[in-house]
C-alpha positions as CSV (number, residue, x, y, z in Angstrom):
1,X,103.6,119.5,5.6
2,X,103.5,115.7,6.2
3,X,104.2,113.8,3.0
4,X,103.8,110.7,4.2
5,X,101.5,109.8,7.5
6,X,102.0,106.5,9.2
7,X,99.4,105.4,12.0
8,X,99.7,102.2,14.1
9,X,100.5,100.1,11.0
10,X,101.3,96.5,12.3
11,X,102.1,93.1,10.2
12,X,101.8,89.8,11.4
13,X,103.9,86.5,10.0
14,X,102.1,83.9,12.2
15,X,103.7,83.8,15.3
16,X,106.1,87.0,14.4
17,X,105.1,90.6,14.4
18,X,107.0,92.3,12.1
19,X,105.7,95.8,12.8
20,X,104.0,96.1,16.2
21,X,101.8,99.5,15.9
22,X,104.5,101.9,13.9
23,X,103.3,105.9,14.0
24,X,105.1,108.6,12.2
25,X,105.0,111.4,9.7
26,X,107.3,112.2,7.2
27,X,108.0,116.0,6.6
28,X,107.9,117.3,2.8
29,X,111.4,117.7,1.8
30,X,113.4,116.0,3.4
31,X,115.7,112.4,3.2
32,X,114.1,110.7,5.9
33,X,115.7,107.7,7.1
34,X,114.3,104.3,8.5
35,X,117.3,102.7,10.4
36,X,117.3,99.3,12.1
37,X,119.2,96.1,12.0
38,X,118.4,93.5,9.1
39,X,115.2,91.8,10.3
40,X,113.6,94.8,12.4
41,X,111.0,95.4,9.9
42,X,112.0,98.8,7.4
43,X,111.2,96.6,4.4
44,X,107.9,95.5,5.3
45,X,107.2,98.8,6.1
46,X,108.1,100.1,2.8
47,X,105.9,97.1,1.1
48,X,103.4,98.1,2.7
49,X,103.0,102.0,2.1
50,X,104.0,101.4,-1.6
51,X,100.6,98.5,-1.4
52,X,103.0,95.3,-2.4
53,X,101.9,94.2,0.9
54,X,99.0,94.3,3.1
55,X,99.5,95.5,6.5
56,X,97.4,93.3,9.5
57,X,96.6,96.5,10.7
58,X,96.6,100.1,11.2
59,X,96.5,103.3,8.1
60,X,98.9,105.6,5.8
61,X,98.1,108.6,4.0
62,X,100.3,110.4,1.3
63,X,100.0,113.9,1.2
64,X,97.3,114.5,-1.7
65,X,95.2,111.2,-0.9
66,X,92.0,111.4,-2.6
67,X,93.5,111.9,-6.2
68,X,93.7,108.7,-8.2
69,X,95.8,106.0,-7.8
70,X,97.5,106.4,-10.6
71,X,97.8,110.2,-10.2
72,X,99.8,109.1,-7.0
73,X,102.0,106.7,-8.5
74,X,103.4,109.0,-10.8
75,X,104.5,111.4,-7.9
76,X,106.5,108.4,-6.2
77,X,109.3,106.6,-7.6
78,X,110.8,103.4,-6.1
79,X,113.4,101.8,-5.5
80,X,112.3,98.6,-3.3
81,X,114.1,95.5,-4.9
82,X,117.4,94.4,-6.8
83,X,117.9,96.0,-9.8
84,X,116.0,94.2,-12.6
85,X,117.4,95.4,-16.2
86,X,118.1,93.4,-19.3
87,X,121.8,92.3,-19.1
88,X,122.4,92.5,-22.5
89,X,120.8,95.8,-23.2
90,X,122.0,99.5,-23.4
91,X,121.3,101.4,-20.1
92,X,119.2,104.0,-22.7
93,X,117.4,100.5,-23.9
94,X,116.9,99.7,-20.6
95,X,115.4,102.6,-19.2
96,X,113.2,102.8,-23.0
97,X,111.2,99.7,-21.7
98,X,111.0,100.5,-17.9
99,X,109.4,103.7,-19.1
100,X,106.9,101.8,-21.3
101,X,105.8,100.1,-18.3
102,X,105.5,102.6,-16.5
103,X,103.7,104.3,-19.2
104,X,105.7,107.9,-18.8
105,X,109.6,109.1,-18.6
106,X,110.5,108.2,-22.0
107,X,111.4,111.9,-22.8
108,X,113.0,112.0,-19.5
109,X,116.2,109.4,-20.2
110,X,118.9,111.6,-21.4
111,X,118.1,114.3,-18.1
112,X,118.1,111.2,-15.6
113,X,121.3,109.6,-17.3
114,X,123.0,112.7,-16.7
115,X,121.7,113.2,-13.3
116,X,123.0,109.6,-12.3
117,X,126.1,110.2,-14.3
118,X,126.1,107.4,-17.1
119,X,125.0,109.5,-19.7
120,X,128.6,109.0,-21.3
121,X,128.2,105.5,-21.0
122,X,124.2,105.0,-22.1
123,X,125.2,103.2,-25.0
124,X,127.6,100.5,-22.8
125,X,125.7,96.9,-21.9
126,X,124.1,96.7,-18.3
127,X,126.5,93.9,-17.6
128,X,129.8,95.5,-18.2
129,X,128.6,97.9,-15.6
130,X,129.8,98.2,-11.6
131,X,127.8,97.5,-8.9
132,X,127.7,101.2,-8.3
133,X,126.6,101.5,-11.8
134,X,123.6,99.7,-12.2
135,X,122.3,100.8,-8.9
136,X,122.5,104.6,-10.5
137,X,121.3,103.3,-13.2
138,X,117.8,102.0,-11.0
139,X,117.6,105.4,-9.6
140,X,117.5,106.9,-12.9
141,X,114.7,104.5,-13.5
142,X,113.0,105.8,-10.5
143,X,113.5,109.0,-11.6
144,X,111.6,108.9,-14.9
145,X,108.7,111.1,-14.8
146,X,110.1,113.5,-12.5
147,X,108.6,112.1,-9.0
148,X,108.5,114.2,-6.1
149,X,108.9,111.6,-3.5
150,X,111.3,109.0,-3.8
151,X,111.4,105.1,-1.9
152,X,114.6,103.6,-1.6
153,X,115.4,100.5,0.5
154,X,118.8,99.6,0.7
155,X,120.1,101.4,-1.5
156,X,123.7,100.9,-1.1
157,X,123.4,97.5,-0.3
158,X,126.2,95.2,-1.5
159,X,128.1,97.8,-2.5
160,X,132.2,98.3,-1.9
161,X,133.1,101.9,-0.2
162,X,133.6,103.9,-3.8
163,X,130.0,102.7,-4.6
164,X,128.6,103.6,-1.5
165,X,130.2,107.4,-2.0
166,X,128.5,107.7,-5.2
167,X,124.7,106.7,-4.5
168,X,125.3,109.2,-0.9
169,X,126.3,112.2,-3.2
170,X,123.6,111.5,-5.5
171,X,121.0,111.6,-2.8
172,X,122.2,114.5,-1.3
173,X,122.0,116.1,-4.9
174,X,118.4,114.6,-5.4
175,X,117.4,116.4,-1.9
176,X,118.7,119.5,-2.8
177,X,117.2,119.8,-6.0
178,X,114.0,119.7,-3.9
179,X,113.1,116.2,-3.6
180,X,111.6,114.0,-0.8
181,X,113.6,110.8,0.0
182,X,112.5,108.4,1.9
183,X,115.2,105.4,2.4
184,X,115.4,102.1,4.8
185,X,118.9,101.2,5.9
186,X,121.0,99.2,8.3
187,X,124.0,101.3,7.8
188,X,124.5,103.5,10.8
189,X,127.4,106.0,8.7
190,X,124.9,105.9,5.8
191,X,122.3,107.3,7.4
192,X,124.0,109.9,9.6
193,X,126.1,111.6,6.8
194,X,122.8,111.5,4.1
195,X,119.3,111.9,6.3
196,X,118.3,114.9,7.5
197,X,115.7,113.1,9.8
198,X,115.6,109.1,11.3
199,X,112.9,106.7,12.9
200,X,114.6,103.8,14.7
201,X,112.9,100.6,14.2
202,X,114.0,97.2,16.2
203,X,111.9,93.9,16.4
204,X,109.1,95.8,14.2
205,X,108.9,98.6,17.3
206,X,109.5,102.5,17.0
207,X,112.0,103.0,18.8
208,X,112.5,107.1,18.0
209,X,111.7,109.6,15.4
210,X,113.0,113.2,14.6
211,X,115.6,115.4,13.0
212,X,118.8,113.3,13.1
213,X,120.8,117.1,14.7
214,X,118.1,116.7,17.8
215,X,118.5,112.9,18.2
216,X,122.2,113.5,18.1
217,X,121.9,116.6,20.5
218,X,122.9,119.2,17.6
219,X,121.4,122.2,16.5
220,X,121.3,124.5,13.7
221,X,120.2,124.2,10.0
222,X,123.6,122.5,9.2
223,X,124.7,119.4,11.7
224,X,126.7,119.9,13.9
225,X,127.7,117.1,16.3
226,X,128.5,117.6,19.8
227,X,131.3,116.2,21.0
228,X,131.9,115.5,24.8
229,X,135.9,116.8,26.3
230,X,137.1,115.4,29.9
231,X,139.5,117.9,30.9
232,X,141.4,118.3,34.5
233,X,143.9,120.8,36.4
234,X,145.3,121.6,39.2
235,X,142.6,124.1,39.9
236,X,139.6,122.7,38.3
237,X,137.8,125.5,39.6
238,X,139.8,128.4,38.3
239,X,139.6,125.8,35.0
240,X,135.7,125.9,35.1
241,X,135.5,129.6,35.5
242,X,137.9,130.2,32.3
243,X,135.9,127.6,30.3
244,X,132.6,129.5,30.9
245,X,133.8,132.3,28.7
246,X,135.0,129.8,25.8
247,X,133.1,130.2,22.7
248,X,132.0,126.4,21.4
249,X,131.4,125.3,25.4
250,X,127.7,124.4,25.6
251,X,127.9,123.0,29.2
252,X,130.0,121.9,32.0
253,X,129.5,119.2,34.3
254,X,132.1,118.9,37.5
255,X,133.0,115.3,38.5
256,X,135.7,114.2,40.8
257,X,138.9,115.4,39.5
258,X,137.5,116.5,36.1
259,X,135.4,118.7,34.5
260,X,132.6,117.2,31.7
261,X,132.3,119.6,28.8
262,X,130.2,119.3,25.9
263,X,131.0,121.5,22.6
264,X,130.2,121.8,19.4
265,X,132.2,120.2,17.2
266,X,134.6,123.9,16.1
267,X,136.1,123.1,19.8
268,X,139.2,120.3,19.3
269,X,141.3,119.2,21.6
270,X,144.6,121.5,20.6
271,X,142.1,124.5,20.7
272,X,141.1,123.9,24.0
273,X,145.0,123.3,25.0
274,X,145.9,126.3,23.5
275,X,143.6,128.5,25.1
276,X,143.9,127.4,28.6
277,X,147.6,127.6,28.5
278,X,146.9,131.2,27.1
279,X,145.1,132.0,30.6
280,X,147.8,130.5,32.5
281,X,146.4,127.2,33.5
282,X,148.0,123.8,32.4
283,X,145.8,120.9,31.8
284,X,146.2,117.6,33.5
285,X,143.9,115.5,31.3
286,X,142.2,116.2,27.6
287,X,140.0,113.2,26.4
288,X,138.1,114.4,23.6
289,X,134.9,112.2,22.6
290,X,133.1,112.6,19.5
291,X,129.4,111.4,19.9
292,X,128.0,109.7,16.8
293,X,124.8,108.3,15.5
294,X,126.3,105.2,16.4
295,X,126.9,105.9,19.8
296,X,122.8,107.3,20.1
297,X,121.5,104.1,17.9
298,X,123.4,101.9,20.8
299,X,121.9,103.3,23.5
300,X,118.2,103.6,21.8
301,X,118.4,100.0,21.3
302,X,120.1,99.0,24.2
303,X,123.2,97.0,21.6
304,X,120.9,94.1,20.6
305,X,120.9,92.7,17.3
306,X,117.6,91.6,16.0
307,X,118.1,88.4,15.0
């Protein structure tokens, strides 16, 4: 089931088209990442399905459209700006008035404090808190009311590597307690390690859509990257036909003086070694290469930045 339906959705600044006919679905249940450099136009896409701002054209449908507005609302909770919180308040004070204004949560604090680990710290003053910190603390805010889908743009955005580890465990954990996520980011490692499915966006244009293991080339409920291995011998042939009975070896390609394998990512380089020596034939080259999101985003986009 498509929780969120996107259908030729464009916005125009003037002379600049920020999103230039963008179609997708996103699938119930999932963390569902919108990845492109800073200026390709994730943020105006978010404004615009969570109505801040009006699209020049095009439609979106959440799943359940036809209920009231403000039946819908209280299904989605965002996180689409900077963290805005009293500095000189409690977090609990904090997240008190934020669910007065959203009119429901306030039974909900002490759960989402402890989901977001700060309960221990609830009492302590939003400025004596980390970066890391008072981003948890606006996904707890999010969280009041017990949303199924959440909006997050950004959200490890400024933050130094220990903050970024906290806000990606805390997502997966969301997700898995059955949660939809939906999150923009220009972080290639962030999105690979958290979203269990991608659209590439660059200059406002859909670049690619789908599971992150397809767009990768993986497979499988779990991920699991492919990785490409160069490997030579005397007798590449003799090499090829023991390869073909290795367990991991998805495909071989012959090329002059090498073989082209690709694997899953169980099949390392000393493996490989080990096992041909094992059948009596010494390799001449090994040059493992790990394929990442990275790599994939590259050639989607062809390396260009949009700015």
């Amino acid at each position: 089931m498509a929780i969120l339906s996107i259908n030729n959705l464009t916005k125009n600044y003037r002379t600049v088209k920020a999103l230039d006919n963008v179609s997708f679905t996103v699938p119930a249940k999932t963390v569902f990442g919108i990845l492109g450099p800073n200026g390709s136009g994730k943020t105006t896409l978010l404004g615009i399905v969570m109505d801040v701002i009006k699209s020049s054209g095009g439609t979106y449908t959440w799943a359940g459209e036809g209920m009231a507005a403000n039946d819908l609302r209280k299904r989605i909770g965002t996180l689409l700006e900077t963290p805005n919180f009293y500095h000189y308040l409690s977090a609990e004070k904090n997240l008190q008035i934020a669910a007065k204004i959203k009119g429901r949560g306030e039974a909900d604090i002490d759960k989402v404090l402890k989901i977001v680990n700060l309960y221990e710290r609830k009492d302590s003053k939003f400025n004596t808190y980390s970066l890391g910190m008072k981003q948890r603390l606006a996904i707890a805010s999010a969280l009041l009311g017990d949303p199924d889908i959440l909006v997050f743009d950004e959200p490890t955005n400024g933050l130094d590597p220990a903050g970024i580890a906290e806000i990606r465990e805390l997502i997966k954990s969301l997700y898995k307690s059955g949660k939809t996520i939906i999150m923009a980011s220009h972080i290639l490692d962030e999105v690979e390690k958290v979203c269990t499915h991608v659209a590439i966006i660059q200059k406002g244009v859909l670049k690619t859509v789908g599971p992150v293991a397809e767009l990768m080339g993986t497979t499988g409920a779990e991920t699991i990257t492919r990785i490409s291995i160069e490997v030579g011998a005397a007798d590449n042939q003799a090499l090829k036909n023991i390869l073909q009975k290795m367990d991991g070896v998805s495909s071989i390609t012959e090329a002059e003086n090498e073989l082209q394998l690709v694997c899953t990512e169980k099949i390392t380089g000393e493996l490989l070694n080990r096992f041909c020596f094992e059948k009596g034939i010494v390799l001449n080259k090994l040059n493992v290469k790990r394929k990442s999101l990275e790599t994939r985003f590259l050639e989607i986009t062809g390396n260009q930045s949009d700015k």
